[in-house]
C-alpha positions as CSV (number, residue, x, y, z in Angstrom):
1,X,141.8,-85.2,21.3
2,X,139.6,-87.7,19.5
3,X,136.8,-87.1,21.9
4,X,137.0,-83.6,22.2
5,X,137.0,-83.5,18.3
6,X,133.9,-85.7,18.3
7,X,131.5,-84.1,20.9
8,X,132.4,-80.5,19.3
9,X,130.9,-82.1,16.5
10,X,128.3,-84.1,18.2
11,X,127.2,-81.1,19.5
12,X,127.9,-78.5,16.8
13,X,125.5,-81.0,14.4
14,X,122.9,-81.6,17.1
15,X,123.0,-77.3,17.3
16,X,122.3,-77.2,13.9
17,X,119.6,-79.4,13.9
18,X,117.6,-77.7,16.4
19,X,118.2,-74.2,15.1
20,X,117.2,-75.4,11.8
21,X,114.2,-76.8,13.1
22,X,113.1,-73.7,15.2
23,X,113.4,-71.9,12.0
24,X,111.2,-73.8,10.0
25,X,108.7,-73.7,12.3
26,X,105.5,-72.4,12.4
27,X,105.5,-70.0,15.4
28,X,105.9,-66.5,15.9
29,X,109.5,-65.2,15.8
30,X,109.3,-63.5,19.4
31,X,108.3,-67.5,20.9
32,X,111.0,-68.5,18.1
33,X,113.8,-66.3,20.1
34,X,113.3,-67.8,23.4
35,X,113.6,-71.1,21.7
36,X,116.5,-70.2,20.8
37,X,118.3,-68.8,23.7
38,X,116.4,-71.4,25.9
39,X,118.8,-73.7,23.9
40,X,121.9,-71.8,24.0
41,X,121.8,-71.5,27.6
42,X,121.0,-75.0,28.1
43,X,124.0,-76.0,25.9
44,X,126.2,-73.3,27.7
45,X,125.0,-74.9,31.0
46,X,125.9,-78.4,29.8
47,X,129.3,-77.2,28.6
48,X,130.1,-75.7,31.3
49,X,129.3,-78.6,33.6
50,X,131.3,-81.0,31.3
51,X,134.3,-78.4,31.7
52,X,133.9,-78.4,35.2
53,X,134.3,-82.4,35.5
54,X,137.3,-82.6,32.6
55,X,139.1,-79.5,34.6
56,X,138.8,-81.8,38.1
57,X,140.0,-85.1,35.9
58,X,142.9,-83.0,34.9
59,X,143.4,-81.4,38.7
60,X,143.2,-85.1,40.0
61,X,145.5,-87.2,37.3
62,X,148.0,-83.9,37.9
63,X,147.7,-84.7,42.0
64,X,148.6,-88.1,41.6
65,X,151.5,-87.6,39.2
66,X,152.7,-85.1,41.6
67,X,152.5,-87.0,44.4
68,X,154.2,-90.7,42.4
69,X,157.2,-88.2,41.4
70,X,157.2,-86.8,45.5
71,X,157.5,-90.2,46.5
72,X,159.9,-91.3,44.1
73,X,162.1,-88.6,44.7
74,X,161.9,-89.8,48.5
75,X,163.1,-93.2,47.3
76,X,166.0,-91.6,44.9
77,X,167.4,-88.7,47.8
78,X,167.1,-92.0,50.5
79,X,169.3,-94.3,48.1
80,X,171.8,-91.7,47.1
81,X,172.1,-90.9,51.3
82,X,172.7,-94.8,51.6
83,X,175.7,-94.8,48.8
84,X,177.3,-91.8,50.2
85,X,176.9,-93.3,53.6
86,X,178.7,-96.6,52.1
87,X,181.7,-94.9,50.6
């Protein structure tokens, strides 16, 4: 949560900084436009792309805890078969 909370603000800041930046400038406010929507897609492509990796993080730590609780319940159904056998 931590991290999430700091690269929102990370980038939120860093947003904020450029706008402010493009403002100020001394250019015309058509070029000033497409400085500006150069960077929002760029920082849409780059959030996407870090959503993409988190999401298969997630998909992969899910897999494996899936597949530890499969082969635990192997063990568990295997020693309750062996008591019942027993008794």
């Amino acid at each position: 949560m931590d991290y999430l909370k700091t690269t929102f603000s990370f980038l939120l800041g860093a947003g904020l900084g450029v706008a402010a930046g493009i403002l100020t400038a001394p250019k015309k406010g058509k070029r000033t436009r497409a400085d500006i929507s150069n960077f929002i897609d760029d920082t849409k492509s780059e959030l996407e792309e870090m959503s993409n990796q988190k999401l298969a993080e997630a998909k992969s730590y899910l897999n494996q805890t899936v597949e530890t609780q499969r082969k635990n319940a192997k063990k568990g159904i295997k020693k309750v078969k062996e008591v019942a056998t027993i008794s």
